[in-house]
C-alpha positions as CSV (number, residue, x, y, z in Angstrom):
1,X,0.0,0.0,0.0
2,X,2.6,2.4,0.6
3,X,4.5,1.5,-2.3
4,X,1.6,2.1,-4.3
5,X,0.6,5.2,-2.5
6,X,4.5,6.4,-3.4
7,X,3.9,5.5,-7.1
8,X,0.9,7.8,-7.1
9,X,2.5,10.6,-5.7
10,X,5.3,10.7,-8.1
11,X,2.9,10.4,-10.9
12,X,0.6,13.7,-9.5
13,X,4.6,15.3,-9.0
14,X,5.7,14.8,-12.5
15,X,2.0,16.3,-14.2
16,X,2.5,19.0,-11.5
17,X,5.9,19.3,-12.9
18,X,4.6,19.4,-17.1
19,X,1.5,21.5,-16.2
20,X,3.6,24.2,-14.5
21,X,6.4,24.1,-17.6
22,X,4.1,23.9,-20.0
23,X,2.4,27.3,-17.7
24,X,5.7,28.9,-18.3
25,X,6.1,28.3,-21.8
26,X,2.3,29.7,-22.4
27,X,3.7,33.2,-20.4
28,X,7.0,33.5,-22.1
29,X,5.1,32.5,-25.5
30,X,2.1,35.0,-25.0
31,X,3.5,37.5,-22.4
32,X,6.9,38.0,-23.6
33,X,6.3,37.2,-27.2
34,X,9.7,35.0,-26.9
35,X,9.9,33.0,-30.3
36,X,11.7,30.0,-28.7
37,X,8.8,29.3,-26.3
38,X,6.4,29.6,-28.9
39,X,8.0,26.9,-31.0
40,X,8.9,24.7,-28.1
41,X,5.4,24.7,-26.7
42,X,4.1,24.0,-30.4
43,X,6.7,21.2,-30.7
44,X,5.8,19.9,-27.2
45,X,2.1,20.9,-26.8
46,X,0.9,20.6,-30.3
47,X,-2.3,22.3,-31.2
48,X,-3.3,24.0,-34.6
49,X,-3.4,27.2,-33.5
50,X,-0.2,27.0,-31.4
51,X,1.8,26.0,-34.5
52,X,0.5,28.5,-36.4
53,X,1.7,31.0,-34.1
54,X,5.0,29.8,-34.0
55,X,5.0,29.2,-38.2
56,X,4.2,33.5,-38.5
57,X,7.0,33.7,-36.0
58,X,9.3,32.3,-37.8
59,X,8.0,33.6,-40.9
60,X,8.1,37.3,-39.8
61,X,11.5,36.5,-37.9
62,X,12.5,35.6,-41.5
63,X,11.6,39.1,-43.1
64,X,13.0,41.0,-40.4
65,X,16.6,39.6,-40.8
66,X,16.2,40.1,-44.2
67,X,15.0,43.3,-44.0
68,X,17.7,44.1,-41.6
69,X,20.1,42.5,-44.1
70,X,19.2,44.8,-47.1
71,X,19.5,48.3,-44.7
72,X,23.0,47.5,-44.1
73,X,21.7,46.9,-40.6
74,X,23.3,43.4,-40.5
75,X,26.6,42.4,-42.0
76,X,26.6,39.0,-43.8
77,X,28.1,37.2,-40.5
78,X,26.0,38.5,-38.3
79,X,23.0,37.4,-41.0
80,X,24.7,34.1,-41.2
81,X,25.0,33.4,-37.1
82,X,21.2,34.7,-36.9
83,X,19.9,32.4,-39.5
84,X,21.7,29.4,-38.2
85,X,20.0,30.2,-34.7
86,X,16.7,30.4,-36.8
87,X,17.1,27.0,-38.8
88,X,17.5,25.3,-35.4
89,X,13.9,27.0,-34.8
90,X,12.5,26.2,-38.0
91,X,13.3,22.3,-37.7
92,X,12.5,21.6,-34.1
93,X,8.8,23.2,-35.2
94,X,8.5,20.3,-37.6
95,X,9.4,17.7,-34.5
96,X,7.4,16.2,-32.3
97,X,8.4,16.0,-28.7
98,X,7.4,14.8,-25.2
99,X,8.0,17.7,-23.0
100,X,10.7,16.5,-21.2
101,X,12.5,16.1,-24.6
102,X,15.8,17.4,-25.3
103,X,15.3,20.0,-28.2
104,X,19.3,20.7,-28.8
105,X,19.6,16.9,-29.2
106,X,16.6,16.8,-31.5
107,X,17.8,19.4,-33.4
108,X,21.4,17.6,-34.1
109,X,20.0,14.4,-35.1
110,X,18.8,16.4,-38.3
111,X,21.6,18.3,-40.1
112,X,20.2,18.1,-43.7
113,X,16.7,19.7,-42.5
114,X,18.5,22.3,-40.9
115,X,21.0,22.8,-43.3
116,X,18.1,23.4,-45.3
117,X,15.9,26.2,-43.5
118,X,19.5,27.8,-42.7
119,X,19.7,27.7,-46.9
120,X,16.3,29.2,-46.7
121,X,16.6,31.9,-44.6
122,X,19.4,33.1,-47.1
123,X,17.6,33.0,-50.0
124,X,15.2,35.4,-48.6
125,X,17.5,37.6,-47.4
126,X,18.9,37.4,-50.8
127,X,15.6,38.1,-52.7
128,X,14.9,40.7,-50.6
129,X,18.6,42.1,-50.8
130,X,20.0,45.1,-53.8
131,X,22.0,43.9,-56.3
132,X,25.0,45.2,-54.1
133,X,24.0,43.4,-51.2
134,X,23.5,40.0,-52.9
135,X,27.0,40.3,-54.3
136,X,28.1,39.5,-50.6
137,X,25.3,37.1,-50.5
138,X,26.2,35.2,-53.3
139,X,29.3,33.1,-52.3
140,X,27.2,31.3,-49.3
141,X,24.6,30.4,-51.5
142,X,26.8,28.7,-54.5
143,X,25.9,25.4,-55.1
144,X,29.0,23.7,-54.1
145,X,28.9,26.0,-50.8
146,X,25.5,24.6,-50.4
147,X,26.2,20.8,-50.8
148,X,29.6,21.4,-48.9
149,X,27.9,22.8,-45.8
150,X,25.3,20.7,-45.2
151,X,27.6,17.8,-45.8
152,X,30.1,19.4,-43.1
153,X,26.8,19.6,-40.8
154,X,25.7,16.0,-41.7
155,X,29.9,14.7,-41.1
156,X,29.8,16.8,-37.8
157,X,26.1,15.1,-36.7
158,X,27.9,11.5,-37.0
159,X,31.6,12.7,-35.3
160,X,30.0,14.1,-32.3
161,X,27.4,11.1,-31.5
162,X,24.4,12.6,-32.6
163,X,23.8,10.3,-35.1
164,X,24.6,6.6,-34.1
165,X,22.3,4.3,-35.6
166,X,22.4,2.9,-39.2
167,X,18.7,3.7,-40.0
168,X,19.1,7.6,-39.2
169,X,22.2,7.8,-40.5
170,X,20.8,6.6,-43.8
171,X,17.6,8.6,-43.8
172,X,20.2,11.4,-43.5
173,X,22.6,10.3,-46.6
174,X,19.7,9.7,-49.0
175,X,17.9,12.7,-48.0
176,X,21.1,15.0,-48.9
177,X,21.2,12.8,-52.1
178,X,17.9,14.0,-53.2
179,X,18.6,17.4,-52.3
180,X,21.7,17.7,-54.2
181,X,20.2,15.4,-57.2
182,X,16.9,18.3,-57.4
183,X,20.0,21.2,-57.6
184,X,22.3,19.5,-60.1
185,X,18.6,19.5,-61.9
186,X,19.3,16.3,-63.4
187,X,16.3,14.3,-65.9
188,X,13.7,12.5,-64.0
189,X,15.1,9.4,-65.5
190,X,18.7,9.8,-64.2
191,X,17.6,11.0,-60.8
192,X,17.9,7.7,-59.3
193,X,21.0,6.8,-60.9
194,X,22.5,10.6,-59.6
195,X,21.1,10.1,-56.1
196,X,23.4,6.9,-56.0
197,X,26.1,8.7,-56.8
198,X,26.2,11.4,-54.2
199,X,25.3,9.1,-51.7
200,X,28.4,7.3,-52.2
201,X,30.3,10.5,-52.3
202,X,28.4,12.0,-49.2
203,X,29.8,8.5,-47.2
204,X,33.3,9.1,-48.4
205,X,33.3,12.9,-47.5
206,X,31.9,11.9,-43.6
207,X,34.9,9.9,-43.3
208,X,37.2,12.0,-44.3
209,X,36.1,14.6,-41.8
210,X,37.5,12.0,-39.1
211,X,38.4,14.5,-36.3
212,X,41.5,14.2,-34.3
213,X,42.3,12.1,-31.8
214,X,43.2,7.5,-31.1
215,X,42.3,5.7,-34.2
216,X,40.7,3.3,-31.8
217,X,38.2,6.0,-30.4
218,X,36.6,6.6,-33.7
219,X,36.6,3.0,-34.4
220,X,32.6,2.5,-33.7
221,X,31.8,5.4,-36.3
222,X,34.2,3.7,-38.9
223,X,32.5,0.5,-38.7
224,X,29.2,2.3,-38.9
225,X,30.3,4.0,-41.9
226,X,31.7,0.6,-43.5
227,X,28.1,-1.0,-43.1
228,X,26.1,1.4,-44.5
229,X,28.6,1.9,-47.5
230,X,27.9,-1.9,-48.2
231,X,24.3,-1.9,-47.4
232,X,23.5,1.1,-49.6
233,X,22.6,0.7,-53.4
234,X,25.4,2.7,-55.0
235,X,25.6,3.9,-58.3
236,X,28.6,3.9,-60.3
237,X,30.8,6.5,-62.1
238,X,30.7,6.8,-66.0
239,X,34.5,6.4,-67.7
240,X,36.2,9.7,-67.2
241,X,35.7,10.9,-70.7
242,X,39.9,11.6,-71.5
243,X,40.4,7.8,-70.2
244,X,41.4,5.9,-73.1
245,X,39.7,2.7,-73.2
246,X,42.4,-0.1,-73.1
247,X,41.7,-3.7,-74.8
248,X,41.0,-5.5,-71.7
249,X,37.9,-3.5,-70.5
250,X,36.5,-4.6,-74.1
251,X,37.2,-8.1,-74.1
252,X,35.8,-7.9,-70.4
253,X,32.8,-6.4,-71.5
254,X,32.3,-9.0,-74.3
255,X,32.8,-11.5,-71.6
256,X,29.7,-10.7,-69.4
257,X,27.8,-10.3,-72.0
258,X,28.7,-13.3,-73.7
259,X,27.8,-16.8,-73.1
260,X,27.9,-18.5,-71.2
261,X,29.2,-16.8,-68.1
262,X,33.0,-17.4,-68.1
263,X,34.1,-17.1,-64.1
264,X,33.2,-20.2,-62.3
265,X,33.7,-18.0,-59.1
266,X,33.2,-14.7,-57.6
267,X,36.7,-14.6,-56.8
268,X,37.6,-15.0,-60.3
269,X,35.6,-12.4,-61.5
270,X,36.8,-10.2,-59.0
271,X,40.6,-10.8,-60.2
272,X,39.9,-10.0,-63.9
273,X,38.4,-6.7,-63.1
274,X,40.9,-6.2,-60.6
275,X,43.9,-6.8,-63.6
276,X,41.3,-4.8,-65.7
277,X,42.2,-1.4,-63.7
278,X,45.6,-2.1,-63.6
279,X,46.0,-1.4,-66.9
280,X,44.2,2.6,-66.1
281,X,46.1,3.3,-62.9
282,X,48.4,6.1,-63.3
283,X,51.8,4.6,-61.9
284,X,52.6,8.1,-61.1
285,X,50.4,8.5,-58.4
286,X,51.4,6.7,-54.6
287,X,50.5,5.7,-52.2
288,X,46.4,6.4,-50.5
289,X,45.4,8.2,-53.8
290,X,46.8,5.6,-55.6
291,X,44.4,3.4,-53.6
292,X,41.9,5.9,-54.2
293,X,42.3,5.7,-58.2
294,X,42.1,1.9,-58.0
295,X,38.3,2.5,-56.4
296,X,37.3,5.1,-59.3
297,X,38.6,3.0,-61.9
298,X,36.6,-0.1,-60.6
299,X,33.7,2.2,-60.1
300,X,33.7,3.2,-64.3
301,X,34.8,0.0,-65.5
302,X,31.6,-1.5,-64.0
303,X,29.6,1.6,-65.6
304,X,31.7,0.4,-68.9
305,X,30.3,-2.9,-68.8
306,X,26.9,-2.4,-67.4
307,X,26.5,0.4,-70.8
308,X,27.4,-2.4,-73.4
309,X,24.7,-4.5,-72.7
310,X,24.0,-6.1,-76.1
311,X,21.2,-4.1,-78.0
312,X,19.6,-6.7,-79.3
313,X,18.6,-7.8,-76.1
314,X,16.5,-5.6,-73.7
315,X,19.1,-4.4,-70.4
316,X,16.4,-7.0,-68.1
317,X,16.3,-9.9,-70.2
318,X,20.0,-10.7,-71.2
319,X,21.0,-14.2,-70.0
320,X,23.8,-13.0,-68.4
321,X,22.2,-10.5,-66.1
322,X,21.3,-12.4,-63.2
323,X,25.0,-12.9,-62.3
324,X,26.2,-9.7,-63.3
325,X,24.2,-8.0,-60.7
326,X,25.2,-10.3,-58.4
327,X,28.6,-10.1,-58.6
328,X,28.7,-6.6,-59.9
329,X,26.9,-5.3,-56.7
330,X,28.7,-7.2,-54.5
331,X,31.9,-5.7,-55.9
332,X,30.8,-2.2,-55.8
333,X,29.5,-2.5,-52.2
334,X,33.4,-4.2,-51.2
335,X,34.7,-1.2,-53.5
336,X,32.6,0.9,-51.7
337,X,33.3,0.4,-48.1
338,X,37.1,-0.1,-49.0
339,X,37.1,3.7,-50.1
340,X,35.5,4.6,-46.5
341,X,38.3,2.8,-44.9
342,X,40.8,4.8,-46.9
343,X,39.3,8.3,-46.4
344,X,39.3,7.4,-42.5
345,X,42.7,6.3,-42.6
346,X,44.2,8.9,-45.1
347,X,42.8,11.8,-42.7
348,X,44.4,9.4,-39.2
349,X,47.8,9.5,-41.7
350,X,47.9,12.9,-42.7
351,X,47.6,14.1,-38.8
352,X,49.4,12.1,-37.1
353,X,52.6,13.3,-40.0
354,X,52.0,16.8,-39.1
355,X,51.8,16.1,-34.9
356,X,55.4,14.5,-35.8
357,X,56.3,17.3,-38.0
């Protein structure tokens, strides 16, 4: 009985506890007109009309900053600073939370939605900006800026343990991938081939942000990073356009698509491409980029292959085609996760050299 009587207290104590925060958070929001509360106690307290509040806050906190921006009333880092803090606003609206939910933590486990309302935020400041203005404007919201920041947010998300888990992680990756597919403003009918792409160059460019520090302590992001590289449907890379094709991609080529299949094993199949890119690697280049160039090649020697399916034959229907997925993929996914490694390792490498240096 007094056990139960000790439950029941607690319980009354902790809705004691929400009704007066949730109290406060109604003051600051009405009262004191505090944009932070408003979104909070949408996020946390969700009703219609409380998220629309908290929307028009946002919304007019938008205009002012640009406003502010096109007076000369706010230089482009203090715009830049004030439209980060705003993102973080922005995205934690969209999030549902109990109210005893940490909203910084919430916030950090979604770099490509903020990376997005920061991006936003810019372009209306932009819009609203003179041509003079816009000029300072316009360096920030480059295209390469724009995938190379929120990539750097995404990398920092997974270095700092705010992503940990493979699911999030990839909801993450293929999100940014879609983003950066709609800007390159590729055909409809490429889109999934170019969202591939960048999600195998978004994996390589979290690990190479590796920070500093023991191999050993980064280890469990590593391996996270490894498994994802070979559980993600990559695409490949077509043939750099000044490579010169050399006989043995062709008689490869001929091979798969020839019959019957001419590798009795994976392991076999994987040694002929292997000697395949030997004969592309630039012997000039050492060590980790040479590494690095034996990936790339593999990566557009399969795109080779896979464009020289016979044309008399539909791409689906070829004989040949169940194996060459097969062992294809499989190769691209080892590929893959072996270019991880190396980008991990090549940024461990290049700072423990300058430490001894």
């Amino acid at each position: 009985m007094k056990r139960l009587l000790q439950a029941r207290c607690k319980t009354i104590r902790g809705a004691s506890m929400q009704i007066l925060s949730q109290l406060g958070l109604m003051f600051r929001a009405t009262v004191l007109n505090q944009l932070a509360a408003k979104v909070r106690l949408a996020s946390s307290h969700y009703s219609p009309s409380r998220f629309s509040a908290a929307l028009t806050g946002i919304d007019n906190r938008e205009q002012q900053l640009a406003d502010r921006f096109s007076q000369g009333r706010l230089s482009v880092g203090q715009l830049y600073h004030q439209a980060r803090r705003l993102a973080d606003q922005d995205v934690l609206l969209n999030t549902r939370l109990g109210p005893e939910s940490d909203c910084d933590g919430a916030v950090a486990r979604q770099p490509v939605a903020t990376a997005s309302a920061f991006r936003s935020v810019l372009v209306r400041a932009y819009c609203a900006a003179a041509d003079s203005k816009k000029q300072e404007l316009g360096a920030l919201l480059a295209p390469a800026m724009v995938r190379t920041r929120a990539r750097c947010m995404l990398a920092d998300a997974v270095w700092k343990g705010h992503i940990t888990g493979s699911t999030e992680l990839l909801a993450q990756v293929r999100r940014q991938a879609h983003l950066e597919a709609v800007d390159a403003a590729c055909p409809l009918d490429q889109m999934d081939q170019v969202e591939r792409r960048a999600a195998r160059d978004i994996l390589s460019f979290i690990a190479s942000q590796q920070p500093d520090g023991p191999v050993e302590a980064w280890q469990p992001v590593r391996t996270l990073l490894q498994d994802l590289s070979t559980g993600l449907p990559l695409a490949t890379s077509a043939p750099d356009p000044a490579l010169q094709i050399p006989p043995s991609w062709l008689r490869l080529a001929n091979g798969v698509w020839g019959a019957p299949w001419p590798w009795p094993t994976y392991e076999h199949f994987r040694a002929e491409v292997a000697a395949a890119v030997e004969d592309v690697v630039d012997p000039s280049v050492r060590g980790l980029a040479q590494g690095d160039q034996r990936c790339q090649r593999t990566f557009e020697l399969l795109e080779y292959i896979r464009q020289r399916v016979p044309r008399t034959s539909g791409p689906f229907d070829h004989p040949s085609r169940p194996l060459w997925e097969n062992q294809s993929d499989r190769l691209e996914r080892e590929v893959a996760a072996e270019l991880v490694t190396r980008r991990a390792e090549g940024v461990a490498l290049h700072r423990n050299d300058s430490s001894d240096a």
